[in-house]
Residue frames as qw, qx, qy, qz and C-alpha x, y, z in Angstrom:
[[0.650, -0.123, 0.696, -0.278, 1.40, 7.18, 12.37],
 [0.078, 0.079, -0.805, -0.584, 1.63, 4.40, 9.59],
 [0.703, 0.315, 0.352, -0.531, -1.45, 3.10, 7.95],
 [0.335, 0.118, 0.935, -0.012, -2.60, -0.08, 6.07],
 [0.454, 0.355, 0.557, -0.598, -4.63, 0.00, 3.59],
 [0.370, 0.194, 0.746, 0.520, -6.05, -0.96, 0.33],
 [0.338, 0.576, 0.068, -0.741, -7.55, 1.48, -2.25],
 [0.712, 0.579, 0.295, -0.267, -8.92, 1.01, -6.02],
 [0.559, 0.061, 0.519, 0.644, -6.46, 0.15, -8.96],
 [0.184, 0.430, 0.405, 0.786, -8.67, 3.01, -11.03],
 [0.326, -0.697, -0.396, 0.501, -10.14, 6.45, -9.63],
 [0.283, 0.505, -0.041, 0.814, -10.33, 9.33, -9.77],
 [0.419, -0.774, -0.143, -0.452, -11.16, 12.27, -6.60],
 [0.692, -0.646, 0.270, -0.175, -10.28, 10.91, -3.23],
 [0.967, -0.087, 0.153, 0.187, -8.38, 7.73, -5.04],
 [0.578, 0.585, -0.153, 0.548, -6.39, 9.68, -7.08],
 [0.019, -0.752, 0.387, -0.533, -5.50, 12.34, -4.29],
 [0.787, -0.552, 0.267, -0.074, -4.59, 9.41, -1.69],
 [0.923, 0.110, 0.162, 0.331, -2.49, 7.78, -4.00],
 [0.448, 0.687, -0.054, 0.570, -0.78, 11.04, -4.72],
 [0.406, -0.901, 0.040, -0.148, -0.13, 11.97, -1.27],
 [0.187, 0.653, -0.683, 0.269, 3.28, 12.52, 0.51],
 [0.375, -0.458, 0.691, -0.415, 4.42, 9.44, 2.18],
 [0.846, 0.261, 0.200, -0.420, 1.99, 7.15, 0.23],
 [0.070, 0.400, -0.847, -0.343, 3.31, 3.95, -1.24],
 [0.783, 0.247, 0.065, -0.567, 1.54, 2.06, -3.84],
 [0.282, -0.237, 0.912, 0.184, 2.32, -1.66, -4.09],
 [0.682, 0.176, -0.508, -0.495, 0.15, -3.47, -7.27],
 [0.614, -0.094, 0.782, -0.045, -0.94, -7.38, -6.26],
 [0.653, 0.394, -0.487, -0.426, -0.63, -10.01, -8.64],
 [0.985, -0.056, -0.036, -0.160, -1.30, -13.85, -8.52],
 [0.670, 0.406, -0.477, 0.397, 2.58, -14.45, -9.12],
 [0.189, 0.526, -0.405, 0.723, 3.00, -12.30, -5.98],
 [0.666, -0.473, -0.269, -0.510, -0.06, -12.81, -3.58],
 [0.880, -0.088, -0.462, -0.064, 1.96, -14.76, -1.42],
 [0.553, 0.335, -0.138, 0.750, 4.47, -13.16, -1.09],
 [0.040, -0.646, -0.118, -0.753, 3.27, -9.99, -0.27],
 [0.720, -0.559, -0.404, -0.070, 2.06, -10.49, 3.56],
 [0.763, -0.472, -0.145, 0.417, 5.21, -11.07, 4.83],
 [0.347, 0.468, 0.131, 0.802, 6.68, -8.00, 2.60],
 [0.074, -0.731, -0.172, -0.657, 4.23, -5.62, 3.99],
 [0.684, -0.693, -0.228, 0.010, 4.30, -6.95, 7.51],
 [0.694, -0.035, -0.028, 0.718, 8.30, -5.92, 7.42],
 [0.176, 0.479, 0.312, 0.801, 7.58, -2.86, 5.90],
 [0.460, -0.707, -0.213, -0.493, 4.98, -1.63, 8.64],
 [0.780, -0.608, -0.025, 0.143, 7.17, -2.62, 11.53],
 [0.608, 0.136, -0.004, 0.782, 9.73, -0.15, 10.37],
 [0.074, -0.635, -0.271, -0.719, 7.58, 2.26, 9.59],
 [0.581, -0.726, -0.252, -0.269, 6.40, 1.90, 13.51],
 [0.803, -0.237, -0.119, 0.534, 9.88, 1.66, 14.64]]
């Protein structure tokens, strides 16, 4: 089942080993992007559920 969610830019334990997991994708925000990004992820996740 997908999942949503936001995790820490630095880490280590749990953050690291989510961010290393299979299947995980890690997208960075940035002010340039911020705007963007919504409609990116909202595409993304309604494949993923498809």
């Amino acid at each position: 089942m997908p999942f949503l969610g936001t995790v820490a830019l630095l880490g280590g334990g749990f953050i690291a080993e989510a961010k290393r997991s299979p299947g995980v994708l890690v997208l960075s925000l940035s002010a340039e992007r911020r705007d963007l990004l919504p409609a990116e992820h909202a595409a993304r996740f309604r494949a993923a559920c498809s």
